[in-house]
C-alpha positions as CSV (number, residue, x, y, z in Angstrom):
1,X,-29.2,-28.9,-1.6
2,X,-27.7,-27.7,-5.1
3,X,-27.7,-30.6,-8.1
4,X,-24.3,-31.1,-9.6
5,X,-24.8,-31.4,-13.4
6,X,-22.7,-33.3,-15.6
7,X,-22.3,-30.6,-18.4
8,X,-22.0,-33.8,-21.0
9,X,-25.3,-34.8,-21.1
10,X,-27.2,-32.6,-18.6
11,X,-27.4,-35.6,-16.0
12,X,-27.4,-34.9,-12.3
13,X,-24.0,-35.8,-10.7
14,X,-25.0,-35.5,-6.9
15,X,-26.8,-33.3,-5.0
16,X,-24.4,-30.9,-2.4
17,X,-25.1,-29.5,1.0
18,X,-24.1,-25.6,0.7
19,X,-21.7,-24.4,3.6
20,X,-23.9,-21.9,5.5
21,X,-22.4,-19.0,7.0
22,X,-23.0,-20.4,10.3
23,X,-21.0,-23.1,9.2
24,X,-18.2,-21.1,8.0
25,X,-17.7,-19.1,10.9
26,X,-17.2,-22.7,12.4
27,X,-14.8,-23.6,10.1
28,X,-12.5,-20.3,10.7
29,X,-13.1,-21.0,14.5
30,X,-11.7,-24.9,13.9
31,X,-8.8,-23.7,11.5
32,X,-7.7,-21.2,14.0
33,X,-7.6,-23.6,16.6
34,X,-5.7,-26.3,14.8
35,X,-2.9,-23.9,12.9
36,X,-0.6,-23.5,15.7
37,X,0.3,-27.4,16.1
38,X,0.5,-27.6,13.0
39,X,2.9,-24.3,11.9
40,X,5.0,-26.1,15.4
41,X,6.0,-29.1,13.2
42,X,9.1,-29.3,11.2
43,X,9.3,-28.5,7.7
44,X,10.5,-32.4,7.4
45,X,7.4,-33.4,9.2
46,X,4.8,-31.5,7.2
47,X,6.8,-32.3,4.0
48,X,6.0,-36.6,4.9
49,X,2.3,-35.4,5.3
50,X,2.4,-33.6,1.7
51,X,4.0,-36.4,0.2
52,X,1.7,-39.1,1.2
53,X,-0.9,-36.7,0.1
54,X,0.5,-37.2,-3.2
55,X,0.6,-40.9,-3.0
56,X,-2.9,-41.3,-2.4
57,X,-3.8,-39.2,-5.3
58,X,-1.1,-40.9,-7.5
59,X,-2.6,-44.1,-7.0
60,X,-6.0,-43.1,-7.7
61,X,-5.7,-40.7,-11.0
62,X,-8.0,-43.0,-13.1
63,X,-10.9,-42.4,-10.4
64,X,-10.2,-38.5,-9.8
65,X,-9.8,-37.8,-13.4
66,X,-13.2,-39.7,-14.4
67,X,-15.0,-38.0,-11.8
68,X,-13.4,-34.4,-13.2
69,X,-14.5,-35.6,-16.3
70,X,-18.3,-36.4,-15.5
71,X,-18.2,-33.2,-13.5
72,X,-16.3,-30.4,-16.1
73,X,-17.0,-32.4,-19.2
74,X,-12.9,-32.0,-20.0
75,X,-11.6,-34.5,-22.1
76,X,-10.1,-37.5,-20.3
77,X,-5.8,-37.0,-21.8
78,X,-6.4,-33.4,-20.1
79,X,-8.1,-34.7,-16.2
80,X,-5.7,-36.9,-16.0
81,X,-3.2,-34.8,-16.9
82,X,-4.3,-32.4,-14.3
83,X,-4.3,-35.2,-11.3
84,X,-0.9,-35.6,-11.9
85,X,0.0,-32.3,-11.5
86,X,-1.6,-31.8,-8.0
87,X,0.3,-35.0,-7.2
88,X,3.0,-33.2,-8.3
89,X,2.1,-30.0,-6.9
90,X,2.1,-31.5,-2.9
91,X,5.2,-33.4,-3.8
92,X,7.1,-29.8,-5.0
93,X,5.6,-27.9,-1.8
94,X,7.0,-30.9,0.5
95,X,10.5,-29.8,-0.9
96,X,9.8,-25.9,0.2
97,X,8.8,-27.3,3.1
98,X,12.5,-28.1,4.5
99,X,13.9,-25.0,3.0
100,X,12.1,-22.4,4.9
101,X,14.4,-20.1,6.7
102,X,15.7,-16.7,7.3
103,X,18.6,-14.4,7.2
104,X,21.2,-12.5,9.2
105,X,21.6,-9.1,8.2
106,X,24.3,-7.2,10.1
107,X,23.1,-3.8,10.2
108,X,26.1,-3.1,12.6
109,X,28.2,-4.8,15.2
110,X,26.3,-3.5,18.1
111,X,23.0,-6.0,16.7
112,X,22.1,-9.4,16.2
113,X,19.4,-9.0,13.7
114,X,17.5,-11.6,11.9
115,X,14.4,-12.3,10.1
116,X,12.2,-15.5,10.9
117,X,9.4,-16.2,8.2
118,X,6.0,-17.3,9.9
119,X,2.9,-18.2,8.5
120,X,-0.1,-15.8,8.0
121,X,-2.6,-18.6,9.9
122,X,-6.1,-19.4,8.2
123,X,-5.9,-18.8,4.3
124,X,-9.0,-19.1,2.1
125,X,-8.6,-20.1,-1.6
126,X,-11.8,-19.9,-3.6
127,X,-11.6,-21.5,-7.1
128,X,-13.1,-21.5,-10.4
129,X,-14.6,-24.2,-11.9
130,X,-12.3,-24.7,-14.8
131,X,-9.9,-26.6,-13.1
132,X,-11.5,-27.8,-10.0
133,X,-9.4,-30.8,-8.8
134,X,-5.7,-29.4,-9.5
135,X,-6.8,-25.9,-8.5
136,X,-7.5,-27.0,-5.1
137,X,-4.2,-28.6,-4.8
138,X,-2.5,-25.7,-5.7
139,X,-4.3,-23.8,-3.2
140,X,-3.8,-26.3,-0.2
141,X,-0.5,-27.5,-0.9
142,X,1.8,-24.5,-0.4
143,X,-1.0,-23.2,2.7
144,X,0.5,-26.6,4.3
145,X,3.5,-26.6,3.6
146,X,4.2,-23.4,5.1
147,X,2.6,-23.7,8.0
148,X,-0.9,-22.6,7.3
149,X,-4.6,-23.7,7.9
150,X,-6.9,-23.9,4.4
151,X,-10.2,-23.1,3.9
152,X,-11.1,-24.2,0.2
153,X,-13.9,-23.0,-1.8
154,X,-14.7,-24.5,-5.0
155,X,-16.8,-23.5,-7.3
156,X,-20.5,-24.3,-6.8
157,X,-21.3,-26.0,-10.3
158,X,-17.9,-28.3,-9.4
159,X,-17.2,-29.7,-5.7
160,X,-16.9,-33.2,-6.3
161,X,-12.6,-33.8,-6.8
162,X,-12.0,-31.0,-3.9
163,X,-14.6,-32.9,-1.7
164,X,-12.8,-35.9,-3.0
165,X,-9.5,-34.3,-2.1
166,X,-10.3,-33.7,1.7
167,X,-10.7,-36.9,1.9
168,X,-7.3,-37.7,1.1
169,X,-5.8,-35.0,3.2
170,X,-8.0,-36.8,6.4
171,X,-6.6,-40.2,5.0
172,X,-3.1,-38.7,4.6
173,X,-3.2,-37.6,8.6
174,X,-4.2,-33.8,8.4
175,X,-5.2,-32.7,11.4
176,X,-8.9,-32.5,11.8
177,X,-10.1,-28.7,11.1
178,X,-6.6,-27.9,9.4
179,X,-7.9,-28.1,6.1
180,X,-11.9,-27.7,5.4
181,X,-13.9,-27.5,1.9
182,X,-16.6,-25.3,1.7
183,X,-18.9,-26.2,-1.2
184,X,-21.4,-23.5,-1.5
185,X,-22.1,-20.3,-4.0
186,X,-22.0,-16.5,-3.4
187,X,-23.4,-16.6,-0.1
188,X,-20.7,-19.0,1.2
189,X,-17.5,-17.2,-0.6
190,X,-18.9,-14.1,0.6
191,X,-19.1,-15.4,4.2
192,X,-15.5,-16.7,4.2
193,X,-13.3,-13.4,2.1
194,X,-15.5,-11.3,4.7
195,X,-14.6,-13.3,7.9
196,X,-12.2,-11.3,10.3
197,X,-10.3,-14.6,11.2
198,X,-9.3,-15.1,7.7
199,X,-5.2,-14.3,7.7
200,X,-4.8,-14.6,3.6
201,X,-7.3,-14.9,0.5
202,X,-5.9,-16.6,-2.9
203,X,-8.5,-15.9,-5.2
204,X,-8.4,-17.5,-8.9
205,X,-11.4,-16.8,-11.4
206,X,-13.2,-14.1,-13.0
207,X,-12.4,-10.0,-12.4
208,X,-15.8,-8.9,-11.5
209,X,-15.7,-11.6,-8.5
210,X,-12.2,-10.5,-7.7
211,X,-13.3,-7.1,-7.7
212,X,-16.0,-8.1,-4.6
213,X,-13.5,-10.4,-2.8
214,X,-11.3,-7.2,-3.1
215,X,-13.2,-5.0,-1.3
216,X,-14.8,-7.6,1.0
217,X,-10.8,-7.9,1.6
218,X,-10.1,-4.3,2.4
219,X,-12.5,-4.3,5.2
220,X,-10.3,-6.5,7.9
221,X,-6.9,-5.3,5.8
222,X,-6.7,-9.1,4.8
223,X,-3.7,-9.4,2.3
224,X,-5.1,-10.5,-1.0
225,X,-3.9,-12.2,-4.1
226,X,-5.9,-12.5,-7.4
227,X,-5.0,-14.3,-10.9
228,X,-8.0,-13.5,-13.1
229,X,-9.1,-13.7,-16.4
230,X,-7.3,-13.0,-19.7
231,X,-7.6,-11.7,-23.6
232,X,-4.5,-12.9,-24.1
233,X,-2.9,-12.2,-27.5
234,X,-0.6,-14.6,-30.1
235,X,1.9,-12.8,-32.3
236,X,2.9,-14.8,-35.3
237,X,5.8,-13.3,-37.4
238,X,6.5,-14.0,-40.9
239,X,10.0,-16.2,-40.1
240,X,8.1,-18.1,-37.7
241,X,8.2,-22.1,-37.4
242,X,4.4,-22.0,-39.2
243,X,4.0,-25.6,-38.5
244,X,4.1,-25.0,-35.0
245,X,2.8,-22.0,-33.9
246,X,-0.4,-23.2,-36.1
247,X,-0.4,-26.2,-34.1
248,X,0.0,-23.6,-30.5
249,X,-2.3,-21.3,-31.8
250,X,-5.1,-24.4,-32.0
251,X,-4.3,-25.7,-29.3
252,X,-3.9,-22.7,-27.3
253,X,-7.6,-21.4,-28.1
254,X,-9.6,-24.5,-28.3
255,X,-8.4,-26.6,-25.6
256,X,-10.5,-27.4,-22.9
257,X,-13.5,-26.2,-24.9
258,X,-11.4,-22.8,-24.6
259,X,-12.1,-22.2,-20.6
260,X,-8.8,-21.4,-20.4
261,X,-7.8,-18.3,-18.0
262,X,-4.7,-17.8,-20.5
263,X,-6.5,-19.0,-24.0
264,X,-4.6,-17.5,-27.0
265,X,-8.0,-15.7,-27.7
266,X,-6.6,-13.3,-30.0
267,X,-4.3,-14.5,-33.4
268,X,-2.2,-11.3,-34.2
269,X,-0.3,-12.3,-37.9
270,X,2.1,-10.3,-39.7
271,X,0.2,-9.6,-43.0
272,X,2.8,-11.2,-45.2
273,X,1.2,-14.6,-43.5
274,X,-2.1,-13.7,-43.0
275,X,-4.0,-16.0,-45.7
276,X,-2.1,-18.8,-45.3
277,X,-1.7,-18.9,-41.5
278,X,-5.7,-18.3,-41.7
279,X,-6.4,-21.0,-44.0
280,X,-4.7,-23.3,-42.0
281,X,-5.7,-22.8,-38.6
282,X,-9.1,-22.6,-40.3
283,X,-8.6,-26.3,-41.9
284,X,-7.5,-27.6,-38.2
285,X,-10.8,-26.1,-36.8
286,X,-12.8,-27.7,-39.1
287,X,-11.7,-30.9,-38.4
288,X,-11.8,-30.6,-34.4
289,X,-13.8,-33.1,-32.9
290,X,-16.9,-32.2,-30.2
291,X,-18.2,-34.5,-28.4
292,X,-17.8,-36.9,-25.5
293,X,-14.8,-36.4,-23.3
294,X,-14.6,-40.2,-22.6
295,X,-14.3,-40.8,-26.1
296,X,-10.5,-40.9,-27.4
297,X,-11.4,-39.4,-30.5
298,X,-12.7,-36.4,-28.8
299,X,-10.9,-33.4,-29.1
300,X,-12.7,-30.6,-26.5
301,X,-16.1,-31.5,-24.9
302,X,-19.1,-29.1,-24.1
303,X,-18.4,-26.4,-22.0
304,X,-18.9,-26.9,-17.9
305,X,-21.9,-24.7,-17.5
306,X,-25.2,-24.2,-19.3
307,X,-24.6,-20.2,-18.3
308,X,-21.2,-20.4,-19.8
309,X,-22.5,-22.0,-23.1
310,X,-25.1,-19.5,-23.4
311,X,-22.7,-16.9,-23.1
312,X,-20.3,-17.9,-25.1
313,X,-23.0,-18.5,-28.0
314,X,-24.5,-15.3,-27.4
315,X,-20.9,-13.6,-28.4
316,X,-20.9,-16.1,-31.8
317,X,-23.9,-15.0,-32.2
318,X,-23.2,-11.4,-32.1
319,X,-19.8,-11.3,-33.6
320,X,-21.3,-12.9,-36.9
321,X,-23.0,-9.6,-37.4
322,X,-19.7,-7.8,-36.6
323,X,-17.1,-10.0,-39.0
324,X,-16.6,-12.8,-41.1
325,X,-16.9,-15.7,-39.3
326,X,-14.2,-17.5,-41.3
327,X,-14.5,-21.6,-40.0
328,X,-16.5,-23.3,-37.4
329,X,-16.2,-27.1,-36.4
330,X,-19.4,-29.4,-36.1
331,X,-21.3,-29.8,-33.0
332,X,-21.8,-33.6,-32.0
333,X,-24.9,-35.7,-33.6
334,X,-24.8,-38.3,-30.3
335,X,-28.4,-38.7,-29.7
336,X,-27.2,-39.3,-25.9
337,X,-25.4,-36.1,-25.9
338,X,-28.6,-33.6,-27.1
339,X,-29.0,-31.9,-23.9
340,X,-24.9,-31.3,-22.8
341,X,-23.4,-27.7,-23.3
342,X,-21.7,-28.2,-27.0
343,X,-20.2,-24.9,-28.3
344,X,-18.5,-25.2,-32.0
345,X,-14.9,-23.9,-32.2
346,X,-15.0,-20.8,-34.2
347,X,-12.7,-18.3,-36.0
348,X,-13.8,-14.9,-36.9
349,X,-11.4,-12.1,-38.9
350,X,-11.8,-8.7,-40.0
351,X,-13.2,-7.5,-36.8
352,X,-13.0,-3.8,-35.8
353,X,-10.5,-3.2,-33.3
354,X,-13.9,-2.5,-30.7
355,X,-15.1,-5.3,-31.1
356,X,-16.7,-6.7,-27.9
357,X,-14.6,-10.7,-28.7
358,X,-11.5,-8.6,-29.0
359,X,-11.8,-7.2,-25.6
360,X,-14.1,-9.3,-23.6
361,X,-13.2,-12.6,-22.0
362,X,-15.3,-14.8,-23.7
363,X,-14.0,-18.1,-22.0
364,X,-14.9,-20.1,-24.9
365,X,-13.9,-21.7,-27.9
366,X,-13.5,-18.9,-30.0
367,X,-10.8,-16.9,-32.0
368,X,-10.5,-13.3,-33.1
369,X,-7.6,-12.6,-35.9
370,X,-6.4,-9.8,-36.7
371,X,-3.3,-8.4,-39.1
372,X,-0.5,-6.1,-38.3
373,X,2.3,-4.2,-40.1
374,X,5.1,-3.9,-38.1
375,X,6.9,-4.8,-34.8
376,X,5.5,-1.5,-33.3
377,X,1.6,-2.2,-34.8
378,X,2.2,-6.0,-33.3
379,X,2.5,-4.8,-29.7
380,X,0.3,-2.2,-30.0
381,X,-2.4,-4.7,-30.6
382,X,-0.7,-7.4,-28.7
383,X,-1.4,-4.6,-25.5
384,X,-4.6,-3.3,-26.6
385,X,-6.2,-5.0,-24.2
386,X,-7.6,-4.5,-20.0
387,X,-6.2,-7.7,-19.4
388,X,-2.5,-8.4,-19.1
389,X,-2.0,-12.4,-17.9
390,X,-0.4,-13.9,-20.9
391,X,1.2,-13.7,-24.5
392,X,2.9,-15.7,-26.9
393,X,5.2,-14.8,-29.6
394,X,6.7,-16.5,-33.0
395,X,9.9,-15.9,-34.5
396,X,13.0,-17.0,-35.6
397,X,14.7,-13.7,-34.2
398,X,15.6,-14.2,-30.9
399,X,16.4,-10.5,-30.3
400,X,13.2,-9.3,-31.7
401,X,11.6,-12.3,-29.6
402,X,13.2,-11.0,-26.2
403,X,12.5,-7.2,-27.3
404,X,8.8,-8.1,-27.0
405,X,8.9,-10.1,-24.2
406,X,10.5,-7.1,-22.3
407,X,7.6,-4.5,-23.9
408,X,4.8,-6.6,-23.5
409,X,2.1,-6.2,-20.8
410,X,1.8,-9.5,-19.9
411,X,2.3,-11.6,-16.4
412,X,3.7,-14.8,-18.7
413,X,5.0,-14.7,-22.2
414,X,5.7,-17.8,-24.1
415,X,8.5,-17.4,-27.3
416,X,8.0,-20.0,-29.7
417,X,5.4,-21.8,-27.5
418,X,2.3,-21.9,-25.6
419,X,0.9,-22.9,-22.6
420,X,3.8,-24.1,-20.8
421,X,3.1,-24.3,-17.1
422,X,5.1,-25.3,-13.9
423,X,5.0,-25.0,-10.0
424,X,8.4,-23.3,-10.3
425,X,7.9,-20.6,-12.4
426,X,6.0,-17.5,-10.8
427,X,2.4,-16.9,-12.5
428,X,-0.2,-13.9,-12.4
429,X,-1.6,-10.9,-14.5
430,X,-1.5,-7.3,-14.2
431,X,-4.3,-5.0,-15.5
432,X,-7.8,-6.8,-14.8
433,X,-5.8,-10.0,-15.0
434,X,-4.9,-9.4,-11.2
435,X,-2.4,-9.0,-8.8
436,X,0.0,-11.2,-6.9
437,X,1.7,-14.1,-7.9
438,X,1.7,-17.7,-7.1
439,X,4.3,-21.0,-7.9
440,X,8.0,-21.0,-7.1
441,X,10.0,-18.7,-5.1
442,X,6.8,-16.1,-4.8
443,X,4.7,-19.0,-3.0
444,X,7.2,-18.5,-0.4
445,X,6.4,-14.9,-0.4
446,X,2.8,-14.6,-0.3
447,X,2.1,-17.8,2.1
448,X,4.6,-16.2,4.7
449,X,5.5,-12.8,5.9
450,X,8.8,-12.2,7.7
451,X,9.3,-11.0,11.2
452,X,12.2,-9.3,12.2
453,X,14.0,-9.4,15.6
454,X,16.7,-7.3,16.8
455,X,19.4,-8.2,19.6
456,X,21.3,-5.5,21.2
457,X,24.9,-7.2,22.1
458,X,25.7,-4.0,23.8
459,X,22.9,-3.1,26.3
460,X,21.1,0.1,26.7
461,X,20.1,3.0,24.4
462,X,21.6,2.7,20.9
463,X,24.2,5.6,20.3
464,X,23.1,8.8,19.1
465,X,19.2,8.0,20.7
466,X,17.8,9.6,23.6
467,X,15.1,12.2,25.0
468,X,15.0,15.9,23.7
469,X,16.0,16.9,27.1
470,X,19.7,14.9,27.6
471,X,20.4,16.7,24.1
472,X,20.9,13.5,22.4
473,X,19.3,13.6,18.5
474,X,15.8,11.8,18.3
């Protein structure tokens, strides 16, 4: 059994049964066997399942988005802000469901030729434990939708919502084995990307685990998508709305005690703005509030693992010896909240460009800043990075905003904004941020594969074919 800490206090949550591998083997075996029936219903009649899926969440978001709380320590605004999304997210798949078709393509009038989109069969998504609850439902929803069995792994140190969440898919009428969670750690994940009955793994979290899943991957040729980790940059120019992109920057970084796979780790200000953009963002972060998620006045909580806060103070730690640590907000004084895994928001300049926290995924609340020149020097540093998942930009020049956008090696850029998201809109990373892309129109691409068939409306061996020996071309 593995305890299930509350990161806000240190409190065991429950105690979880790991999935054996055994027990995974089973599940594949059970998934297999109830995808056919399943990929045989109409798009309209897996589209009524995924929509009373998203009823029964709907009418439960306080529950779900407490027990997210208790379970990642996330303030309570941003849980239940994440429950409605994976409503939303089964209620957008429902829609893809009825619009799954092919095409015609006449490659000449002696063919009928057309392409029918099936479903791969058993997909595995494995998730982080950032996200837990709307993760899962972005992994599960478009599986369904187009046809597919799920096998959902969630993070070790976070089961509870996707547990949760399969029982809402039974309630909702899944067919038993259709859809299975696997709680369990390396040994589990490892048993499920390896398994040979496994059609499709969607992988989200960190590089060095999509690297394994990767090459766990290549051995049965399973098709593989990854969205990993980020050092993603913000580029503030000097006739930027300040007010705002101060308010993106914070935001961007410190949110969700900065375990964010896109955080705006990295403040990249044109040096006519420097000092005062600084000062400011260094005034916000002083007045951030830490402390209990449950509490309204709360603005980030602790972070969701004791691993994860001793990294994260670890690179503090190291990067004070490295820069000038230039504002840090106060830790909480809550006697009932000594043992949780409080990290301060912190902003360090005048780094050099090696420095570890300028390259490295911290996954924490803290900021790098740096200074450029010119638009050339801005995207230099903007792309001086492994990582490639996200950027943001800030100007009042819409060419110069576009110009960068197109230059930038980044999956998602956001122009005069931050942190936008949507099931419509494609999203994934190049570079050690990953490969493959999930949400809108590419869904449709990765949770399918087309088949084509061709009809002969004339009969017989196509023109021009035939063996060497009737002197026909081959």
């Amino acid at each position: 059994m593995v305890d299930v800490v509350s990161p806000i206090d240190a409190q065991v949550l429950a105690r979880v049964a790991p999935t054996a591998p055994a027990d995974v083997d089973a599940a594949v075996r059970a998934a297999r066997a109830a995808q056919p029936a399943w990929a045989r219903r109409t798009g309209s009649e897996r589209a009524r399942v995924l929509h009373a899926i998203a009823d029964l969440i709907e009418a439960r978001v306080e529950d779900l988005a407490e027990t997210e709380t208790r379970n990642t320590g996330k303030i309570l605004s941003d849980t239940r802000r994440e429950v409605r999304r994976a409503a939303g997210s089964f209620r957008y798949y429902a829609g893809w469901a009825e619009q799954v078709r092919g095409e015609t393509i006449p490659v000449g009038p002696e063919y009928h030729t057309y392409t029918v989109p099936e479903p791969h069969g058993v997909v595995a998504g494995v998730i982080p434990w950032n996200v837990p609850f709307f993760f899962a439902a972005k992994k599960i929803a478009p599986a369904l939708a187009f046809g597919n069995a799920c096998l959902l792994k969630p993070a070790e140190e976070t089961p509870l919502t996707a547990l949760r969440l399969g029982e809402l898919l039974a309630e909702a009428g899944i067919p038993q084995g259709l859809v299975q969670v696997l709680p369990g750690g390396r040994e589990t994940g490892a048993a499920l990307v390896s398994h040979p009955g496994v059609d499709l793994i969607v992988f989200t979290g960190h590089h060095d685990t999509g690297k394994a899943i990767a090459r766990a991957a290549a051995a049965n040729l399973t098709p593989i998508a990854l969205e990993l980790g980020g050092k993603s940059p913000q580029v503030v120019f000097p006739d930027a709305d300040l007010d705002r992109a101060v308010d993106a920057v914070v935001l961007g970084v410190f949110a969700s005690c900065g375990q964010m796979c896109i955080a705006g780790s990295r403040l990249v200000l044109h040096e006519s703005i420097y000092d005062e953009v600084l000062d400011r963002v260094a005034a916000r972060v002083r007045t951030l509030q830490v402390g209990d998620p449950f509490d309204e006045r709360t603005d980030l909580g602790p972070q969701i693992t004791a691993a994860q806060r001793d990294k994260t103070v670890a690179f503090i730690a190291e990067t004070r010896n490295a820069g000038r640590l230039v504002a840090q907000a106060a830790l909480p004084d809550d006697e009932r909240l000594r043992d949780g895994f409080y990290v301060p928001p912190t902003v360090f300049d005048r780094l050099d460009e090696g420095a570890r926290v300028l390259r490295e995924e911290v996954f924490g609340p803290v900021l790098a800043v740096s200074s450029f020149r010119d638009d050339a020097e801005a995207l230099r540093l903007a792309d001086d990075t492994q990582f490639g998942l996200a950027a943001g930009v800030w100007t009042a020049d819409i060419a110069r905003a576009h110009r960068f956008a197109g230059q930038v090696r980044a999956g998602t850029v956001w122009i005069n904004t931050y942190r936008v998201l949507s099931d419509l809109v494609p999203f994934g990373g190049v570079g050690l941020s990953g490969y493959g892309r999930e949400n809108g129109t590419e869904a449709a691409r990765l949770y399918l594969r087309p088949k084509s068939v061709w009809t002969s409306l004339a009969g017989g061996i196509p023109q021009g074919y035939g063996m060497g020996g009737a002197g026909a071309a081959g």
